[in-house]
DOVO-175415 format. One record per atom (N, C-alpha, C, O): x, y, z. Coordinates in steps of 0.2 Angstrom, whole numbers, padded with zeros to 4 digits, always signed. Layout:
XYZ/...
//
This chain:
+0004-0006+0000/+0000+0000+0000/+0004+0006+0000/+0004+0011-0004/+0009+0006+0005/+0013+0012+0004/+0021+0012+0001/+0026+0015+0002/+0021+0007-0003/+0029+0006-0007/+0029+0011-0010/+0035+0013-0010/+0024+0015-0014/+0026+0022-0020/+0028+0028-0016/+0029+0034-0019/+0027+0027-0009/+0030+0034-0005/+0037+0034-0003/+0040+0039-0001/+0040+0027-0005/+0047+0029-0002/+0050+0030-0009/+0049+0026-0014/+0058+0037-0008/+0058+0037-0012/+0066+0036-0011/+0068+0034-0005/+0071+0038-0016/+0078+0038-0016/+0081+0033-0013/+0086+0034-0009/+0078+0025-0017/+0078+0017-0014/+0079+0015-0021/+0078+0018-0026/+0082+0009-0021/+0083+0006-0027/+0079+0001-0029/+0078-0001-0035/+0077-0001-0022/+0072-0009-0020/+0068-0006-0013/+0071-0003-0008/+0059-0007-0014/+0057-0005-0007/+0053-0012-0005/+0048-0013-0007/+0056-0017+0001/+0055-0021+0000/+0048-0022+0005/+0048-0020+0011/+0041-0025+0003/+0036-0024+0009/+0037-0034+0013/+0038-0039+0010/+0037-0032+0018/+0039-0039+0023/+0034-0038+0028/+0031-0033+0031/+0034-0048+0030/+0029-0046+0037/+0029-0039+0041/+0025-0036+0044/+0034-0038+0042/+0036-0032+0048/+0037-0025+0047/+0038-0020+0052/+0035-0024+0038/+0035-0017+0037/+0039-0015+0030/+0041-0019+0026/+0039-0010+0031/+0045-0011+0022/+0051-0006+0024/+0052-0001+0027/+0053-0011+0020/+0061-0012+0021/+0066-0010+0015/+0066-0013+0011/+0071-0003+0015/+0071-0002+0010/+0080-0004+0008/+0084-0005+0012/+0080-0004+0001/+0089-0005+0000/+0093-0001-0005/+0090+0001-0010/+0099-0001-0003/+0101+0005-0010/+0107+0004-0015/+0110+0008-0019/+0106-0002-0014/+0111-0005-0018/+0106-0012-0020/+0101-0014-0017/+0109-0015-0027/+0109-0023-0030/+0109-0029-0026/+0114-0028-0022/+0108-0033-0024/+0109-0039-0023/+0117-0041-0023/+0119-0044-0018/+0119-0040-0028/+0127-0043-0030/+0131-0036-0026/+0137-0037-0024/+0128-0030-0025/+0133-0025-0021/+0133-0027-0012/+0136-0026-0007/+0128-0031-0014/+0127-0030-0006/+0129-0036-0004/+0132-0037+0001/+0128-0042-0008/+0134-0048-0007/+0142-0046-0006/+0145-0048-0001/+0144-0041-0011/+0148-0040-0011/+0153-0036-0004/+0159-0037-0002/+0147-0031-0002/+0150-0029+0006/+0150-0033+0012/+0154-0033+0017/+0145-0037+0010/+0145-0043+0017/+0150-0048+0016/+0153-0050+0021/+0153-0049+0009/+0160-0053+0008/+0165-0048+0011/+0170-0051+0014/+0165-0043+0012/+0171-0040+0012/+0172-0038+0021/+0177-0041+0024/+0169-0035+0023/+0168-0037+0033/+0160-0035+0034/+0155-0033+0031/+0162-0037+0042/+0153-0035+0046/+0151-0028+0045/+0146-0026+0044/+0158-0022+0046/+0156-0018+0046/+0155-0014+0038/+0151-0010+0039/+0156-0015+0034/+0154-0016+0027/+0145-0016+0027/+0140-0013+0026/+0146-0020+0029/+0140-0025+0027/+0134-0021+0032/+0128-0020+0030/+0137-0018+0037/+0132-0013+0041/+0128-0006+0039/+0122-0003+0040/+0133-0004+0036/+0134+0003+0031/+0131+0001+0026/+0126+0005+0024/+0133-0004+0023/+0128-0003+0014/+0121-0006+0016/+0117-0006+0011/+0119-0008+0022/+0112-0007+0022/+0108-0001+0025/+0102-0001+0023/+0111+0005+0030/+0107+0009+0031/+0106+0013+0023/+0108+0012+0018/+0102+0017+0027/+0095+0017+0022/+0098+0026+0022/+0096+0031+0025/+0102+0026+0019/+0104+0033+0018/+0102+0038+0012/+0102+0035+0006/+0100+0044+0012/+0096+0047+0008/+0090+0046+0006/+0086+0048+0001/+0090+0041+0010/+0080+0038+0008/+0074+0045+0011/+0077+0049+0015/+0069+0045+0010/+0064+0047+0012/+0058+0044+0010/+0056+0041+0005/+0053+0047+0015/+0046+0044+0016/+0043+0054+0010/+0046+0059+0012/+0038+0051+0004/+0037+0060+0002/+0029+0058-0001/+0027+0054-0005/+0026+0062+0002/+0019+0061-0001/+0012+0069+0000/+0012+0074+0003/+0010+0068-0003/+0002+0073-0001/-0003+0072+0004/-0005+0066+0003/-0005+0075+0007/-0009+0070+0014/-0013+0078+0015/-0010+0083+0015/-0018+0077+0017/-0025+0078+0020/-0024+0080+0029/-0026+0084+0033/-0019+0074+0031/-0019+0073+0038/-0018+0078+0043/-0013+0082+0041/-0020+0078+0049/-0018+0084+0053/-0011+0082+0057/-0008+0087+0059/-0009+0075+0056/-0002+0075+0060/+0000+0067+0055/-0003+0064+0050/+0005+0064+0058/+0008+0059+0053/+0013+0056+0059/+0017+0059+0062/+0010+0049+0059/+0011+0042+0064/+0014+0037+0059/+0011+0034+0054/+0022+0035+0063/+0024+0028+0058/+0027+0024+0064/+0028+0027+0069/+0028+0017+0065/+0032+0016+0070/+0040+0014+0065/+0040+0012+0059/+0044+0014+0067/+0050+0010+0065/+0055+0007+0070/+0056+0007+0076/+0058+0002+0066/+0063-0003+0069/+0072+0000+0065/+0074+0001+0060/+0074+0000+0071/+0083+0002+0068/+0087-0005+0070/+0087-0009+0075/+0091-0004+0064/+0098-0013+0065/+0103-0008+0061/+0103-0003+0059/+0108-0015+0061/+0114-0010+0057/+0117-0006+0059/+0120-0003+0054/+0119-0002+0066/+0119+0005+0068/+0126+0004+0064/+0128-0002+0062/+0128+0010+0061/+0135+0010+0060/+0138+0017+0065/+0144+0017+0067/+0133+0023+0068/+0133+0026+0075/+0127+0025+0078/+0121+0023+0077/+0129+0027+0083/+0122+0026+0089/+0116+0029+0088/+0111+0026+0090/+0116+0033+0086/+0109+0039+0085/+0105+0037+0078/+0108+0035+0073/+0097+0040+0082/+0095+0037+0075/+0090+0046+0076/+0089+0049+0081/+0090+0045+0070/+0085+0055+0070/+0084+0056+0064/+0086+0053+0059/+0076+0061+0064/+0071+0058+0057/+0069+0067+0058/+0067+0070+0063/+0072+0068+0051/+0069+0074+0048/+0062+0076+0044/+0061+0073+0038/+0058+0080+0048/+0052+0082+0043/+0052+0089+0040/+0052+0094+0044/+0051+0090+0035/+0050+0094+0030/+0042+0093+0027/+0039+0087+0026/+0039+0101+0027/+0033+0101+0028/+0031+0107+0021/+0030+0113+0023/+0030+0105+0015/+0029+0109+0009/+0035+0113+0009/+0035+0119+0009/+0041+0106+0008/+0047+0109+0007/+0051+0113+0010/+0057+0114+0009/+0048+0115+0017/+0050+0118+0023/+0055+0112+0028/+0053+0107+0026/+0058+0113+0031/+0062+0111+0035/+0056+0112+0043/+0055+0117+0045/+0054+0108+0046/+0051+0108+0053/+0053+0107+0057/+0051+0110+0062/+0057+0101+0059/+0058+0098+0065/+0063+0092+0063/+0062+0088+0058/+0069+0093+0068/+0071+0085+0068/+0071+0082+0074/+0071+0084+0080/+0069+0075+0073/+0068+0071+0078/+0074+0067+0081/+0076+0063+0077/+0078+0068+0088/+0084+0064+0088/+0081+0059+0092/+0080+0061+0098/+0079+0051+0092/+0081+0048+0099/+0087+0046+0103/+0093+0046+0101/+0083+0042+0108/+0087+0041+0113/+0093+0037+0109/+0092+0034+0104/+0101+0038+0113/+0105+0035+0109/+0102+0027+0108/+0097+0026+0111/+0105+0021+0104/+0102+0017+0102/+0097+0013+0104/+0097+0007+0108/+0092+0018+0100/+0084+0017+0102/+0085+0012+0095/+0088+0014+0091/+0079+0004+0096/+0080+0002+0092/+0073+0000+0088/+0072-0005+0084/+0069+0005+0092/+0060+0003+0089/+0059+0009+0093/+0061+0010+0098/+0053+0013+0089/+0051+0016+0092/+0044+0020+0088/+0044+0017+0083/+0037+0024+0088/+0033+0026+0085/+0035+0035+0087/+0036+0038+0092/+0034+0037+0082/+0036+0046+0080/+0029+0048+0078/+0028+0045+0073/+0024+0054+0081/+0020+0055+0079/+0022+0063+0078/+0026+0065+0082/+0019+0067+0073/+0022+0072+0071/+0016+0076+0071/+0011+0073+0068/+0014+0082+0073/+0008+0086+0070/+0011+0090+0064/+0017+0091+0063/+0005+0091+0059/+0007+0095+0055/+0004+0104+0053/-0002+0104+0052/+0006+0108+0052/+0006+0114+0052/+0000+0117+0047/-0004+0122+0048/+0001+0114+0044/-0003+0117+0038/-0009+0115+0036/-0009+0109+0039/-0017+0116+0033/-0023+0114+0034/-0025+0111+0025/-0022+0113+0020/-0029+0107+0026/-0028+0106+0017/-0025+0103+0015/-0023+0098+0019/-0021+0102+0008/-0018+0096+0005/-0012+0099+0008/-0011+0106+0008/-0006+0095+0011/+0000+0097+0012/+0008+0092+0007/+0007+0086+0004/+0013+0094+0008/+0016+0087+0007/+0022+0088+0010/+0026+0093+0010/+0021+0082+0015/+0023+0078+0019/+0032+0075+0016/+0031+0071+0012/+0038+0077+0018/+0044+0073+0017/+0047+0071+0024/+0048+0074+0030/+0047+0065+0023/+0052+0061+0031/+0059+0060+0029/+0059+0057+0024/+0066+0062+0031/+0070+0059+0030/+0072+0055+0035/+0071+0057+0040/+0075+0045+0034/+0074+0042+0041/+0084+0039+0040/+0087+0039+0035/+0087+0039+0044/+0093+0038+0047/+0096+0036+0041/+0094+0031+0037/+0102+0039+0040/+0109+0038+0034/+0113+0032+0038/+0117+0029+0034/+0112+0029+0046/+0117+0028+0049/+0114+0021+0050/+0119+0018+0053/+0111+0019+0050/+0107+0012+0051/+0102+0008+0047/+0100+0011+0042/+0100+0003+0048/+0094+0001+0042/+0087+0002+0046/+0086-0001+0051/+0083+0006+0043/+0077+0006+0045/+0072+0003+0043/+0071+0002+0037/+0066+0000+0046/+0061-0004+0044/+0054+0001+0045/+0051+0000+0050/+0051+0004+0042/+0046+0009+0044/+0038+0002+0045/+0039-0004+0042/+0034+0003+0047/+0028+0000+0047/+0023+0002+0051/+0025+0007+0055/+0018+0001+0053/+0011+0005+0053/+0011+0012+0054/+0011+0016+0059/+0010+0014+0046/+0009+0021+0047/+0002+0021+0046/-0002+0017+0043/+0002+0028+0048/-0005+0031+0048/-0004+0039+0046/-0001+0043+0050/-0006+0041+0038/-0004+0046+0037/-0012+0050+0034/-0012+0055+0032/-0017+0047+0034/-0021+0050+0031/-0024+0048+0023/-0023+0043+0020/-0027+0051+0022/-0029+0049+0014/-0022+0055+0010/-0022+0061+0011/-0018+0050+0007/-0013+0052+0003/-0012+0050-0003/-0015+0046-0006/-0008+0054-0006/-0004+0052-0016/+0001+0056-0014/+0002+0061-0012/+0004+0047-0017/+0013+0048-0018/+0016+0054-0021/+0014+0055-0027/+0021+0058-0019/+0024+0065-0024/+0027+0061-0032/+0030+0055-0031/+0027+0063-0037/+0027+0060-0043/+0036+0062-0042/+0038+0067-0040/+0039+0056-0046/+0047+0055-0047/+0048+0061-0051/+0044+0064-0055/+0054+0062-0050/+0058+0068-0056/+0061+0064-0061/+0064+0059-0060/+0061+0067-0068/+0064+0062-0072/+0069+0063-0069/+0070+0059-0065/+0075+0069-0069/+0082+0068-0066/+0083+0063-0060/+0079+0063-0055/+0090+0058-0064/+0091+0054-0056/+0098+0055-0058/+0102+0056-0063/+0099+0055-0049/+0109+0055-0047/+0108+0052-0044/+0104+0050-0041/+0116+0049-0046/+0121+0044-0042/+0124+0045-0039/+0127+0050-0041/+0127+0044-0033/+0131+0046-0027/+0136+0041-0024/+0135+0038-0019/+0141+0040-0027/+0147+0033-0024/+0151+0036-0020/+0155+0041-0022/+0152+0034-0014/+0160+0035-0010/+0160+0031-0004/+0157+0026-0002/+0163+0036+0000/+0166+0034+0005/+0159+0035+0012/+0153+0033+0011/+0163+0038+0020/+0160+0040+0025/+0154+0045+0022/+0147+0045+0023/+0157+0049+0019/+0153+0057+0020/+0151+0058+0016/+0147+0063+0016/+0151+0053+0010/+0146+0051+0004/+0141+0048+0006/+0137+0047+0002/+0139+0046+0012/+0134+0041+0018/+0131+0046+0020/+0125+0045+0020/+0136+0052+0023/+0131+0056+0029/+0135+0055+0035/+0131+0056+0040/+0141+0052+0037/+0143+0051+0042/+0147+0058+0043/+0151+0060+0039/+0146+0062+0048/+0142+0060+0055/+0137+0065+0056/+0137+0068+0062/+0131+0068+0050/+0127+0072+0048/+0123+0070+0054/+0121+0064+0054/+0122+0075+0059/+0114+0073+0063/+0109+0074+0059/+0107+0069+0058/+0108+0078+0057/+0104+0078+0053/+0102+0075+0044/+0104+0078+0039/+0098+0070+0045/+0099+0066+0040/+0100+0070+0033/+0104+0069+0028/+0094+0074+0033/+0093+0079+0025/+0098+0082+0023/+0097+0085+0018/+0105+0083+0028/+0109+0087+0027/+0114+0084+0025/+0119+0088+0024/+0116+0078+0025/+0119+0075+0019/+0122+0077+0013/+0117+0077+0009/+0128+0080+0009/+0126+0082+0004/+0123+0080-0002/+0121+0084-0007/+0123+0074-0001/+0119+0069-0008/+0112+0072-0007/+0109+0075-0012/+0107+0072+0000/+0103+0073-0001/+0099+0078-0002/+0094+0077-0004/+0103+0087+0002/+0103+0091+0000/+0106+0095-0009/+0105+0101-0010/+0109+0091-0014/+0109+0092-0018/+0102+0087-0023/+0099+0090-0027/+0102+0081-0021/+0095+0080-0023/+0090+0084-0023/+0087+0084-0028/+0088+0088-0018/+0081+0092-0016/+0082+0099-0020/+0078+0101-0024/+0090+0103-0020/+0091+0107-0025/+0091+0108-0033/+0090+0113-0037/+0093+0101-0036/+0089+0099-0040/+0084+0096-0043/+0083+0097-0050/+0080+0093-0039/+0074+0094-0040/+0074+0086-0043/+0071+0085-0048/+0079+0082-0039/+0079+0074-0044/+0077+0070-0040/+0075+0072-0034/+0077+0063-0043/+0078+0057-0038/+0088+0055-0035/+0092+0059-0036/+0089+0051-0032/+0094+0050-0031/+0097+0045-0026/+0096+0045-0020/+0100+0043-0029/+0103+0034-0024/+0109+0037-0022/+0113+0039-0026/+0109+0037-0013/+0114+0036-0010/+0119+0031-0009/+0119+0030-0003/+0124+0027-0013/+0127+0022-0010/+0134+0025-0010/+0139+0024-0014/+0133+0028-0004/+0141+0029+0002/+0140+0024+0005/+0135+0024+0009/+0145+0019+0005/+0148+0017+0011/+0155+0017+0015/+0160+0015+0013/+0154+0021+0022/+0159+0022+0026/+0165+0016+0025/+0164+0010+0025/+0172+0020+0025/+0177+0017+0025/+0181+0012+0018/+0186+0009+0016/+0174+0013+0015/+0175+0011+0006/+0181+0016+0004/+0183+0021+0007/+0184+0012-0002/+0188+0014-0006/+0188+0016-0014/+0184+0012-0017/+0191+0019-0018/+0190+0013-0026/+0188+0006-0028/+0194+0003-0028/+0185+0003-0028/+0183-0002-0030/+0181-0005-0034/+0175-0006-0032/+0183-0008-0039/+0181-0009-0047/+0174-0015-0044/+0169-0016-0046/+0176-0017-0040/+0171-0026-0037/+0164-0022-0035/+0159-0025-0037/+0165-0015-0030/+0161-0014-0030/+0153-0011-0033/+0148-0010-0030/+0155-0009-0038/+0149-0012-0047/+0148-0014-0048/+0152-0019-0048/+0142-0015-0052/+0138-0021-0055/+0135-0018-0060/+0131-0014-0060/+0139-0022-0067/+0137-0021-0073/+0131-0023-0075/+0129-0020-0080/+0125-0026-0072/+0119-0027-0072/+0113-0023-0066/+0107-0025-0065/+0117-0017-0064/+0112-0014-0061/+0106-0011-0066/+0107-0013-0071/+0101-0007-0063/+0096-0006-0066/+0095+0002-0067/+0092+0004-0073/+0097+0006-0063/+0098+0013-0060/+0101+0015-0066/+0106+0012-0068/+0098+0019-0070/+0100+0025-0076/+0103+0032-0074/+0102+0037-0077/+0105+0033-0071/+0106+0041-0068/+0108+0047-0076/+0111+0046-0081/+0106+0050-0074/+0109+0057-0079/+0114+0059-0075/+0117+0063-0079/+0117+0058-0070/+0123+0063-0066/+0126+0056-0061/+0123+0052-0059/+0132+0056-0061/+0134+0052-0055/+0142+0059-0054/+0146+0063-0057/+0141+0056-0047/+0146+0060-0040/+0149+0054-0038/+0146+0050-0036/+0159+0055-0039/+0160+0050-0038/+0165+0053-0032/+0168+0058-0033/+0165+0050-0025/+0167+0054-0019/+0174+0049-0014/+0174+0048-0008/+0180+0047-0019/+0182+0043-0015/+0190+0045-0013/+0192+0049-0017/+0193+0043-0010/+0201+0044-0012/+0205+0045-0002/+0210+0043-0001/+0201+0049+0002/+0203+0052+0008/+0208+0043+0010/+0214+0041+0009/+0201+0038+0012/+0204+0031+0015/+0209+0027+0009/+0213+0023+0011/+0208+0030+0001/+0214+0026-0001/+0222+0029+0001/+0227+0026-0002/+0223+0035+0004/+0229+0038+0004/+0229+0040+0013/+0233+0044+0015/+0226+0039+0016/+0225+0041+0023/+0230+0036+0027/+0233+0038+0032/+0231+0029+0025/+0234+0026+0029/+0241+0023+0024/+0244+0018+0026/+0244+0027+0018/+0247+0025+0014/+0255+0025+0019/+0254+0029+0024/+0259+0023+0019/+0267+0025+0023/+0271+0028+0018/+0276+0031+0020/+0270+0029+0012/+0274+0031+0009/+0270+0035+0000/+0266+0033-0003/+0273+0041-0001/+0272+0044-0008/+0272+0039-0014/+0268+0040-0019/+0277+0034-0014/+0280+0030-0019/+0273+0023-0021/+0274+0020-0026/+0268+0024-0016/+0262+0020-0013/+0256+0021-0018/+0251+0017-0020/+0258+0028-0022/+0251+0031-0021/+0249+0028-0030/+0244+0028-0033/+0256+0027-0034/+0253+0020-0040/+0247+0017-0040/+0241+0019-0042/+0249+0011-0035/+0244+0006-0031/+0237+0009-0032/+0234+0008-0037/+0236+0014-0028/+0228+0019-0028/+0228+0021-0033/+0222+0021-0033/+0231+0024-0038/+0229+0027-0042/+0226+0023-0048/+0222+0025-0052/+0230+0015-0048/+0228+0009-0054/+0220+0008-0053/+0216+0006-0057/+0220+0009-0047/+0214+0007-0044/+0207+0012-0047/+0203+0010-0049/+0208+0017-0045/+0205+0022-0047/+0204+0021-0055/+0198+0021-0058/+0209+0019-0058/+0209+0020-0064/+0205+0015-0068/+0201+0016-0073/+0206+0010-0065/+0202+0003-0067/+0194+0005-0066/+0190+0004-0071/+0192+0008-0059/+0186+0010-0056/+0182+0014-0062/+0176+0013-0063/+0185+0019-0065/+0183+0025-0068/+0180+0022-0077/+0176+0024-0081/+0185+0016-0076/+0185+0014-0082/+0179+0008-0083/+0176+0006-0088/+0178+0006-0077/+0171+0002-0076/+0166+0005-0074/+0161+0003-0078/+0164+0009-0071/+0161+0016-0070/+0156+0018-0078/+0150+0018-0079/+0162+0018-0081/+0160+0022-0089/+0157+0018-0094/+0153+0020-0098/+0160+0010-0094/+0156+0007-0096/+0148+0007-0094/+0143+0008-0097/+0146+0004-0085/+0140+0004-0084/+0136+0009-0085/+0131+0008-0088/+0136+0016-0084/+0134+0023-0083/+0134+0028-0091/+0132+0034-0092/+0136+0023-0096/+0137+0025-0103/+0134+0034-0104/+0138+0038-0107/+0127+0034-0102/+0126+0042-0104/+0126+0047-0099/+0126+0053-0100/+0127+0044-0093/+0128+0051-0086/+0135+0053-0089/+0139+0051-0093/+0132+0061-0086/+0138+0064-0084/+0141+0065-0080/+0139+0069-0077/+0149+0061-0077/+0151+0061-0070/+0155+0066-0067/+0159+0068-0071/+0154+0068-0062/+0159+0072-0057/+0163+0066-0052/+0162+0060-0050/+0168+0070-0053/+0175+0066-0049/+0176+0070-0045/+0180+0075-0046/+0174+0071-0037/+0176+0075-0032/+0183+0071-0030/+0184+0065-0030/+0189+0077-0027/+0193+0074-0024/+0192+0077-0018/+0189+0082-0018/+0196+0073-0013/+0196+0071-0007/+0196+0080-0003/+0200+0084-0003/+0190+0081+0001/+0190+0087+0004/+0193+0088+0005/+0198+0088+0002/+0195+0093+0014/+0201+0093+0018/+0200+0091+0024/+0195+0091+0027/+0207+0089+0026/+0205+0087+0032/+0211+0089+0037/+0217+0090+0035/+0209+0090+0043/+0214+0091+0048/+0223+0092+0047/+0227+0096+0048/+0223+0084+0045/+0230+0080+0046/+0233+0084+0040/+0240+0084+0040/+0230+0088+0035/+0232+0091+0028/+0237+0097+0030/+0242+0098+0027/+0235+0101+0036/+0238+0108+0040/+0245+0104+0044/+0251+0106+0043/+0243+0098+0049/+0248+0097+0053/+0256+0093+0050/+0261+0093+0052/+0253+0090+0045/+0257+0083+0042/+0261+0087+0037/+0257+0086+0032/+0267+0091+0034/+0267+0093+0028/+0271+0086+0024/+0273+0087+0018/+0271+0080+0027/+0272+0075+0023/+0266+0071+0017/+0266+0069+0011/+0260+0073+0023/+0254+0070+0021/+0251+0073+0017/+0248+0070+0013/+0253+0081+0017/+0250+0085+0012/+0253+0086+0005/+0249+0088+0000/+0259+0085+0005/+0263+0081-0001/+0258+0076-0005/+0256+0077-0011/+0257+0068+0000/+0256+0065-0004/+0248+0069-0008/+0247+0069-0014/+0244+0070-0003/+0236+0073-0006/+0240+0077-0009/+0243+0072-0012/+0242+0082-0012/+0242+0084-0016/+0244+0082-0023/+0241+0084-0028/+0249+0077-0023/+0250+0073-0029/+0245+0071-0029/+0242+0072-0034/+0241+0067-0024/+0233+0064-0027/+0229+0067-0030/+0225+0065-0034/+0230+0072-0028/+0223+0075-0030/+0225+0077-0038/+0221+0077-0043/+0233+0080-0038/+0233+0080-0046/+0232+0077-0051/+0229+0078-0056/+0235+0071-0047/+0235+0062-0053/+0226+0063-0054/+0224+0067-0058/+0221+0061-0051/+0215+0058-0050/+0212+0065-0055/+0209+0063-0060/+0212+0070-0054/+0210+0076-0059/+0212+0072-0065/+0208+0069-0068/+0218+0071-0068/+0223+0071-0074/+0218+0064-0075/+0215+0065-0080/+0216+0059-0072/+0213+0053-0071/+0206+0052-0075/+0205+0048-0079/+0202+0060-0069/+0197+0061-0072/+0196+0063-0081/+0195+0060-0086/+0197+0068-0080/+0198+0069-0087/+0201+0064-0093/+0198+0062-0099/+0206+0061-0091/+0206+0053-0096/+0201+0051-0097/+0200+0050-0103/+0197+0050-0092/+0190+0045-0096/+0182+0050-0097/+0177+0048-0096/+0185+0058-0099/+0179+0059-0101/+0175+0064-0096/+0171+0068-0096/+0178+0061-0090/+0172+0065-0083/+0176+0073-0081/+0181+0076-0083/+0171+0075-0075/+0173+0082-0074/+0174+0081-0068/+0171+0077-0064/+0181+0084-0066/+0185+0084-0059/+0180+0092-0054/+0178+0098-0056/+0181+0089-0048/+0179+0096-0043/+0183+0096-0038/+0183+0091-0034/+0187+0102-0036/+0190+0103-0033/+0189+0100-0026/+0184+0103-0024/+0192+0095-0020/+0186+0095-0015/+0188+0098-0011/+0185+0099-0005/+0197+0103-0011/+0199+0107-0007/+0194+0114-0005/+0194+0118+0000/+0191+0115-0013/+0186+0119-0013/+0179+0121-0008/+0176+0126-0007/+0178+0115-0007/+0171+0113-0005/+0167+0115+0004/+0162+0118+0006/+0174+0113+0007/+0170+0113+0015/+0178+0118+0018/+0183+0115+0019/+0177+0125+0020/+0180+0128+0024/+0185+0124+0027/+0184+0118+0026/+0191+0127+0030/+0197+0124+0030/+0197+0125+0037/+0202+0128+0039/+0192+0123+0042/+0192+0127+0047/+0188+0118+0051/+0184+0114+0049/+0192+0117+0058/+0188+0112+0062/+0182+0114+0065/+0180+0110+0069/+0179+0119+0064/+0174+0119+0067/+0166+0118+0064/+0160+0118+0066/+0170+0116+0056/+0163+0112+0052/+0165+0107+0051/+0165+0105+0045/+0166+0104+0055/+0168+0095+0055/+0166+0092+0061/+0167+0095+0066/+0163+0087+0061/+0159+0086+0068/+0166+0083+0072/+0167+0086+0077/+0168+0078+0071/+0176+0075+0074/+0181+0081+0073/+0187+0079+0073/+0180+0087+0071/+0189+0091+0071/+0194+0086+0068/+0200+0086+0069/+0192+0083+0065/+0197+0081+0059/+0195+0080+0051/+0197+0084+0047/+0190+0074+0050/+0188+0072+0044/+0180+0074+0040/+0180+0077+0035/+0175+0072+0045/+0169+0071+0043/+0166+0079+0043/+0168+0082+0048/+0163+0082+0039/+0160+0086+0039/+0153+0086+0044/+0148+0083+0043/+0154+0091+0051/+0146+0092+0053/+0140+0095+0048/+0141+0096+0042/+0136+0095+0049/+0128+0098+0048/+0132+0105+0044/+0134+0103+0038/+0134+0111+0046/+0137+0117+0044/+0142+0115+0039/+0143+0120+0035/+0145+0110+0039/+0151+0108+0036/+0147+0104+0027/+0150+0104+0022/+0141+0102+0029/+0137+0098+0023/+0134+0103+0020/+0132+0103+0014/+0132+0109+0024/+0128+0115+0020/+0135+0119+0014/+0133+0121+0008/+0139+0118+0015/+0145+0122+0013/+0147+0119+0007/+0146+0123+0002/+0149+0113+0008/+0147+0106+0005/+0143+0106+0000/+0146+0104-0005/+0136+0108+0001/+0132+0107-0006/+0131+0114-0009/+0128+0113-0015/+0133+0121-0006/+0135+0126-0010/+0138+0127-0012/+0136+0130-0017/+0144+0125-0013/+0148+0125-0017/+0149+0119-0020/+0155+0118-0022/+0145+0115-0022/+0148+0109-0027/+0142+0112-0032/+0144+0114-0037/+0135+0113-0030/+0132+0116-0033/+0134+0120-0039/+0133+0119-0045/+0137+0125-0036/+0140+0133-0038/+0146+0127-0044/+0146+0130-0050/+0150+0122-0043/+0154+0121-0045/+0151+0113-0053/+0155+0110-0057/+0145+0112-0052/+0140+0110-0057/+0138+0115-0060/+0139+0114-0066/+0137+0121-0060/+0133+0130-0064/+0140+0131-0069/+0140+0132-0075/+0146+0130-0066/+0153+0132-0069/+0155+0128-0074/+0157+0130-0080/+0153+0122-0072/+0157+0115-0079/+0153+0115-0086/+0155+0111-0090/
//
């Protein structure tokens, strides 16, 4: 009954217990459970998903189930005729719970939930009213990477930059960030389904973070290369963005470190462009400053993702 409301899923699965959504293939998602548990925890939370519809109703009642944490906190954004309203944070590893929301406005409204980047969510017994689904956008994006391609450690789910650049342009869009990922040619599947017009490819910090040496940084870069060239086969008509690797902390204190990112991020530009796609600076993107980073080192806070999708934005208008 209500699978056409959830949206920014690949597959929405309805099961005894409620529907359950996923954002990768079958064979990607084999693929992260072969590789660890934590893998495997990550590419099932339900990141950039959302519940989106028109509803009549005076408030809006779902229960849900969380598994999977990849962090402790689970917190659910409602937006209310495109409005931003309320986030809901619960208790830390709350792992069932019913969120009932009043809503503001009188008459037909529409209704967006964003439910946890960080976990798998199972929504069931909602109670929303007499409703109709919001109709898909033809544009769809794709979104592959790492941590912060996930939304890690975004309190706020909608402020992810994948899903705040979704709402900006007025698309559909699959989040599959999976934390602590790398380039990974395995991690594609030449028989996916997803057509995208646009894919954002977000990787490289974890392939060169833990490198010992400059001389290292070949290895990742074959890697990438292999990736980009697989990539271009599945995705034939999108247009891709190659962000390289934001900034982070260790970039100011390490001038070893900062060596080697910078040859990275050279090579991976020269990379991009090889195969056709368009590089974005990612030193560009998020202030150089720890106080938009929720860890003062890596991950972009909430303020850090607003920044984030301003200027990638601004840097999509330019290419």
């Amino acid at each position: 009954m209500y699978t056409s409301i959830f949206k920014n899923a690949y597959k929405v699965i309805k099961t005894d217990e409620g529907y359950l959504v996923t954002r990768f293939t079958q064979k990607q998602l084999d693929h992260y459970k072969n590789h660890s548990v934590m893998a495997e925890d990550r590419s099932l939370g339900t990141a950039g998903v959302c519940i989106d519809f028109f509803t009549d109703a005076k408030q809006v009642t779902f229960s849900y189930r969380a598994s999977h944490f990849s962090r402790r906190y689970v917190g659910f954004d409602f937006y209310e005729n495109g409005i931003f309203r309320k986030h809901i944070e619960e208790a830390l590893d709350t792992k069932q719970s019913t969120i009932t929301q009043p809503l503001d406005n009188e008459g037909i409204k529409r209704v967006t939930v964003y439910v946890p980047n960080l976990s798998q969510i199972t929504i069931y017994d909602l109670d929303i009213g007499n409703f109709k689904p919001v109709e898909d956008s033809s544009k769809k994006l794709l979104f592959v990477g790492d941590s912060i391609t996930q939304g890690m450690v975004a309190l706020s789910p909608s402020l992810a930059y994948p899903s705040q650049i979704a709402r900006a342009l007025n698309a559909q869009s699959l989040n599959r960030g999976v934390g602590a990922m790398r380039f990974d040619p395995d991690s594609l599947d030449e028989q996916d389904e997803y057509n995208p017009d646009m894919v954002f490819t977000a990787y490289g910090i974890n392939d060169i973070y833990h490198l010992k040496s400059i001389a290292d940084l070949d290895v990742v870069l074959n890697q990438a290369d292999t990736y980009f060239y697989k990539l271009k086969k599945i995705y034939k008509h999108a247009k891709v963005y190659v962000l390289t690797p934001i900034w982070c902390l260790r970039y100011d204190e390490e001038e070893s470190f900062k060596k080697m990112f910078d040859e990275y991020h050279d090579k991976l530009t020269l990379l991009a462009v090889k195969h056709g796609f368009t590089p974005v600076n990612g030193l560009n993107l998020v202030p150089h400053d720890t106080k938009y980073f929720h860890d003062h080192s890596v991950h972009p806070a909430d303020s850090g993702f607003n920044f984030f999708t301003e200027n990638l934005l601004k840097a999509i208008n330019d290419k």
